[in-house]
N, C-alpha and C positions, 0 to 999 in steps of 0.2 A: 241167526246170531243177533242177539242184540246191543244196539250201540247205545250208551245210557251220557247223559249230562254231567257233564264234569272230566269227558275223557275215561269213561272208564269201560272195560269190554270184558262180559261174563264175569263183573263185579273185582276185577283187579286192574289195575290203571296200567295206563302205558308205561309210567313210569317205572312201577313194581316188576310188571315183563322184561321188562331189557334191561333193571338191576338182576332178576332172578338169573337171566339170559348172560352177563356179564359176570358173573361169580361161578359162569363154567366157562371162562376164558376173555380174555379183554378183545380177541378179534373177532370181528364179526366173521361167524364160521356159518357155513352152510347149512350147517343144521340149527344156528339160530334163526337164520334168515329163514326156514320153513316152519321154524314154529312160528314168528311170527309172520306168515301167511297163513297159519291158519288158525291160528290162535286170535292177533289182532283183526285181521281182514275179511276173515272167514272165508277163505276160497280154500278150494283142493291143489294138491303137492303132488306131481307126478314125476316118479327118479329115472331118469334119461341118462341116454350112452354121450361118451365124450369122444371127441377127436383132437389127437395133440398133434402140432403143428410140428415141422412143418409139413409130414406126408398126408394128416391130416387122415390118420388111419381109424376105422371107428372101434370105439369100445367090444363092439356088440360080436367082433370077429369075423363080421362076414365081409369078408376083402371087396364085393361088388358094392357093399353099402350103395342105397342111392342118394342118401341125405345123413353123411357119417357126423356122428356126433349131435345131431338136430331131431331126436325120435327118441321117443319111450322105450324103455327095456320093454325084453319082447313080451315079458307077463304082465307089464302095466301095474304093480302094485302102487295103487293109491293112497298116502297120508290126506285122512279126510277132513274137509272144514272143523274147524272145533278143537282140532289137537292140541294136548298142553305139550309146552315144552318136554317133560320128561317124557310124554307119548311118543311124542317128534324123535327126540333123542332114540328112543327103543327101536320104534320104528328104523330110522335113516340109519342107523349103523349094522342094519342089512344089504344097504345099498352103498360100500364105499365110495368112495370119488364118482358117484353119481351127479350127472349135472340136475341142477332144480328146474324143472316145467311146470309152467301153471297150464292148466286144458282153458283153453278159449271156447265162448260159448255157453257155460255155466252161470258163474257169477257178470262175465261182462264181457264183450266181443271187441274189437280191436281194428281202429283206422290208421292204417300205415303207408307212409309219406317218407320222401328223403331225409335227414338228419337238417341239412340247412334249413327247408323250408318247417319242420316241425319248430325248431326254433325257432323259426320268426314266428312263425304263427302261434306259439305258447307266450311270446310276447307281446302280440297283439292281442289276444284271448283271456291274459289275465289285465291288463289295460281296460277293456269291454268288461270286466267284472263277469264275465259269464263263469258259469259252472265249471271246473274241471276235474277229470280225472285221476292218476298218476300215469306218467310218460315215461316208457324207457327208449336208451339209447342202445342200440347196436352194432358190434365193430364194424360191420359191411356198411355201414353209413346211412341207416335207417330211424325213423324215428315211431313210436306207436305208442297212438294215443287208447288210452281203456275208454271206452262207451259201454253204455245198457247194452245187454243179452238182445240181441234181434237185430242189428245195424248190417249184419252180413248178407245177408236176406234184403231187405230196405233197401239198401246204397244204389241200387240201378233205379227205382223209383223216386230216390231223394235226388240225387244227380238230375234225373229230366224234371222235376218241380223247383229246380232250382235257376234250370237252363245249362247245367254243366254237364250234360249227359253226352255233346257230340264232340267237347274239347278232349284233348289228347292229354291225359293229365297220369303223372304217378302218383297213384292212391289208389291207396288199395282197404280191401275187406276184407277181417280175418274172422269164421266163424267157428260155428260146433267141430268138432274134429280135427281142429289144428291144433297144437300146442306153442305157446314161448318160452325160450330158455330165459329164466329171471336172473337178476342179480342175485348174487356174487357169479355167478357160473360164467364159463368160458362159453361162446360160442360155436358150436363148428372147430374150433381149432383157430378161429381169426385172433377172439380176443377174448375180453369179461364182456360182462353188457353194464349196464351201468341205468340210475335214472335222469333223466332229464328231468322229473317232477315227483321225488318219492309220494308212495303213499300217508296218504294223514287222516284223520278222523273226520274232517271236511270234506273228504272225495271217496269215504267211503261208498258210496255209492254212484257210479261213475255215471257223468250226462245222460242225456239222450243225443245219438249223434246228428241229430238235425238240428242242436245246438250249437255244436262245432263243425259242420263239412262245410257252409258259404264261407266261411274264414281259413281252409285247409283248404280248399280248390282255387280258392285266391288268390295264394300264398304259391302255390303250387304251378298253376297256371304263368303267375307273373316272373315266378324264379327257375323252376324246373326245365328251363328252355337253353 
């Protein structure tokens, strides 16, 4: 997908997307919100079961669920990078009250750290002018950061070139085969998730994580305690 100068993606602006996007409704409804992921962003939309609180029973029916509400429907149909809104819309009104998952691993992989210390550390990290990505927040009190495709894989090698490889730290690496539930979508059954850093046309292309783990292992080390 191409990002072009001036703000504009696949030659309609951002602006024009989210006027289009708001003349089928003023709230941001979940099926705008996956068009634009894949309209603006270019990643893939995966429709995932939900769990409503408080039994926190999952969608999908199966009473053992091991992660109710946090997993793909069991056929996995995917809304693919690219989709116009009217796609999105056709599409997702297959899947009602489907929660949105982006597949981790694709377009970008995911370093996740406590809610406290991602905050501090998105405050120290945009202070440093360094690169970033967009951040979500999670009602379990999680924070994750989007890095480059491959950081999952990496993270035991960049930790020992760093010297953070023997500290006790929570931070974690999320790779291929995992999924997040995105904003607007409820959690599990906890909560919504929300951004701590939405996306923009500046982070379309998210770090390399060896530009942000010595300032996440940090932060993490020095607070997480």
């Amino acid at each position: 997908m191409g990002f072009t100068i001036g703000g504009s993606i696949g030659g309609r602006s951002t602006k024009e997307f989210r006027s289009a996007a708001r003349r089928r409704g003023n709230r941001m409804s979940e099926c705008t919100a996956v068009a634009e992921y894949t309209g603006l962003w270019g990643w893939d939309v995966v429709p995932g079961a939900r769990a409503a609180a408080p039994a926190r029973e999952c969608s999908c029916g199966d009473a053992q669920c091991a992660a109710p509400g946090a997993h793909p429907l069991a056929f996995e149909a995917t809304v693919p990078a690219g989709a116009t809104l009217d796609e999105v819309t056709a599409a997702w009104s297959q899947f009602p009250g489907a929660a949105v998952l982006l597949p981790v691993g694709r377009s970008f992989d995911v370093i996740e750290v406590s809610a406290e210390a991602g905050r501090r550390a998105l405050v120290r990290l945009e202070r440093m002018g360094l690169p970033l990505g967009p951040v979500i927040a999670t009602p379990d009190g999680r924070a994750q950061f989007f890095v480059a495709p491959g950081a999952a894989a990496q993270l035991p090698q960049l930790l020992y070139r760093m010297g953070w490889d023997d500290a006790d730290l929570d931070l974690h690496a999320r790779g291929a085969g995992s999924f997040l539930t995105a904003p607007p979508s409820d959690l599990a059954g906890l909560g919504p998730v929300s951004w701590l850093r939405p996306p923009a046309l500046d982070s379309a292309r998210p770090p390399q994580a060896r530009l942000l783990l010595g300032t996440l292992a940090y932060i993490c080390h020095r607070f997480d305690r």
